[in-house]
C-alpha positions as CSV (number, residue, x, y, z in Angstrom):
1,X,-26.3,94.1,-40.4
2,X,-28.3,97.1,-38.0
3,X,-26.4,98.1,-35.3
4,X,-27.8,96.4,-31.8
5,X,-29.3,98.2,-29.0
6,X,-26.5,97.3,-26.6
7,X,-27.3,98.3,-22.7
8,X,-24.1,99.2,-20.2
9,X,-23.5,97.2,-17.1
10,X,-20.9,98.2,-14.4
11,X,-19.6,95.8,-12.5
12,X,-17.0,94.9,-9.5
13,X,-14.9,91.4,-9.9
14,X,-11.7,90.9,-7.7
15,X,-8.3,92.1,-8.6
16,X,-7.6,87.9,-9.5
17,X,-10.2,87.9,-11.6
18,X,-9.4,90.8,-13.2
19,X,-5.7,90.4,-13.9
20,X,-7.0,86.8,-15.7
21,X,-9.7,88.4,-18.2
22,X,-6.8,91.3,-18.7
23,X,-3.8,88.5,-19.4
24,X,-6.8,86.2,-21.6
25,X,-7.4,89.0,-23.4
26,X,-4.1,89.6,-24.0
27,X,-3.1,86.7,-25.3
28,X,-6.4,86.4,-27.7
29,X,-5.1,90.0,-28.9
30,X,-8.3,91.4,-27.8
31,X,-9.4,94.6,-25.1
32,X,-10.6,93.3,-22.2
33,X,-14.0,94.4,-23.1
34,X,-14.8,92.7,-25.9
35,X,-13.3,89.6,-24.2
36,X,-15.9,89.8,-22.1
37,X,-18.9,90.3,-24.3
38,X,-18.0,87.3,-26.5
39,X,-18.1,85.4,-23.2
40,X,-21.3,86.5,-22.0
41,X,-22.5,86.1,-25.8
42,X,-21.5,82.7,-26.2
43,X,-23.1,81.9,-22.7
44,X,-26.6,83.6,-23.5
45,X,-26.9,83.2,-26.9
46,X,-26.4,79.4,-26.8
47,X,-29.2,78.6,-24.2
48,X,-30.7,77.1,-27.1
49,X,-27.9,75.4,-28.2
50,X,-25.5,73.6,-25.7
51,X,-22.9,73.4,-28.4
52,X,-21.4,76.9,-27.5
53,X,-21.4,75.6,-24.3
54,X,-19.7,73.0,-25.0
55,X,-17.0,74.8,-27.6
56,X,-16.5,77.7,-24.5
57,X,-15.7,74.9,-21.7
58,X,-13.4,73.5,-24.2
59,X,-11.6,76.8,-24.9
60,X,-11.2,77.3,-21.3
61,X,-9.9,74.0,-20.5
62,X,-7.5,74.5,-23.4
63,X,-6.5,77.9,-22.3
64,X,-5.9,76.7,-18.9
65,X,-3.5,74.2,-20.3
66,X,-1.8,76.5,-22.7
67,X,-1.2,79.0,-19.8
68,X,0.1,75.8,-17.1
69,X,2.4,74.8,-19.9
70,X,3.8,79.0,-20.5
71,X,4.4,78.9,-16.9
72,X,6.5,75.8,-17.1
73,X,8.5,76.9,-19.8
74,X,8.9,79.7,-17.8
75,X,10.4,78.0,-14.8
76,X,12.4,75.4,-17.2
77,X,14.3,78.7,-18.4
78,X,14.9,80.0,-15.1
79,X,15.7,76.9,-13.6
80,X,18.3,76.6,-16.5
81,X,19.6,80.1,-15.7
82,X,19.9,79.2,-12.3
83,X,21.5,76.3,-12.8
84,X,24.1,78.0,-15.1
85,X,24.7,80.6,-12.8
86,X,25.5,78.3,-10.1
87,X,28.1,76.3,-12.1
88,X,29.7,79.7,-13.4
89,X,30.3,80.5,-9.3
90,X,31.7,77.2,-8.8
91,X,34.0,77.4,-11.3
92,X,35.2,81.2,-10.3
93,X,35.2,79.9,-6.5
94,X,37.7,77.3,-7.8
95,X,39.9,79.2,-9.9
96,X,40.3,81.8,-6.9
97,X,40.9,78.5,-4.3
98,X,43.4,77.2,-6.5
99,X,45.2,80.3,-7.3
100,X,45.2,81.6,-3.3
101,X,47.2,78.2,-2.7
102,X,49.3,78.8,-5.6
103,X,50.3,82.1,-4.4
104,X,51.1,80.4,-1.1
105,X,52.9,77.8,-2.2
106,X,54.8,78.6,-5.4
107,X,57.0,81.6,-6.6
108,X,55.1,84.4,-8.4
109,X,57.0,83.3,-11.7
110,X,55.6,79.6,-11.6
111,X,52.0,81.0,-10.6
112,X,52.3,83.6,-13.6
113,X,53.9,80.9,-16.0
114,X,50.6,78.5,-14.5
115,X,48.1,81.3,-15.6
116,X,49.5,81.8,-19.1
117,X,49.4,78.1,-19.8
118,X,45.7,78.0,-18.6
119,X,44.7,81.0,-19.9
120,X,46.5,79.2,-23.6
121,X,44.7,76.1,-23.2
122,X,41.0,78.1,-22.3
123,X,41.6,79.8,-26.5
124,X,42.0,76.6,-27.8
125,X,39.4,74.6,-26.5
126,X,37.0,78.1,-27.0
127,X,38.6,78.1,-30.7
128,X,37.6,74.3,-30.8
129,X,34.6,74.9,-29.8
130,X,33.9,77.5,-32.1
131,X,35.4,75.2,-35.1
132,X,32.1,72.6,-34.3
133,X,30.1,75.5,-34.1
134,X,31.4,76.4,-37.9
135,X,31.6,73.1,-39.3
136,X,28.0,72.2,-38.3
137,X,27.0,75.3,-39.7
């Protein structure tokens, strides 16, 4: 195969448009560049034969989709975190209420005697917890 005369173009495209050839690219494991000249192959080197056509509004379509669904995943995950997050406060913000009116209503002994039977109870069911973990294993 001869080397092709190839001829150099500069061109502008908005910031959008360039940060979607860039993250295409990217996720075709290909430069930028030579993203683009398979695109503007495909395109003028099918005229004679809409198939390419065809197989490039495909690939779009389907790269369209596969990047909606990453960004779904995305949010899923970060909805989950957020959600975990939130319980993990609620359950601090509890512990501290109930402990504040312990402390106000109960001697220090009782309060401390309270906390070492919780704290007692929180290894077991953790040491449980791990035991499922172990015996699924």
């Amino acid at each position: 195969m001869g080397e092709e005369h190839k001829r150099t173009y500069t061109i502008r495209i908005p910031e959008q448009v360039a940060a979607f050839i860039e993250e295409s690219a990217r996720t075709h494991g290909i430069a930028p560049t030579t993203f683009i000249q398979s695109i503007i192959n495909r395109k003028f080197k099918s005229r004679d034969n809409g198939e390419h056509e065809t197989e490039i509004a495909t690939g779009t379509a389907l790269a369209g989709k596969l990047d909606t669904l990453r960004k779904r995943v995305e949010l899923s995950e970060r909805s989950s975190r957020d959600r975990f997050d939130q319980l993990r406060y609620e359950v601090v913000k509890t512990r501290a209420t109930i402990l504040h009116s312990l402390d106000q209503t109960l001697s220090a002994t009782v309060v401390n005697q309270i906390i070492e039977a919780s704290d007692q109870t929180a290894r077991e069911y953790i040491a449980g917890i791990d035991g499922d973990t172990e015996n699924r294993s």
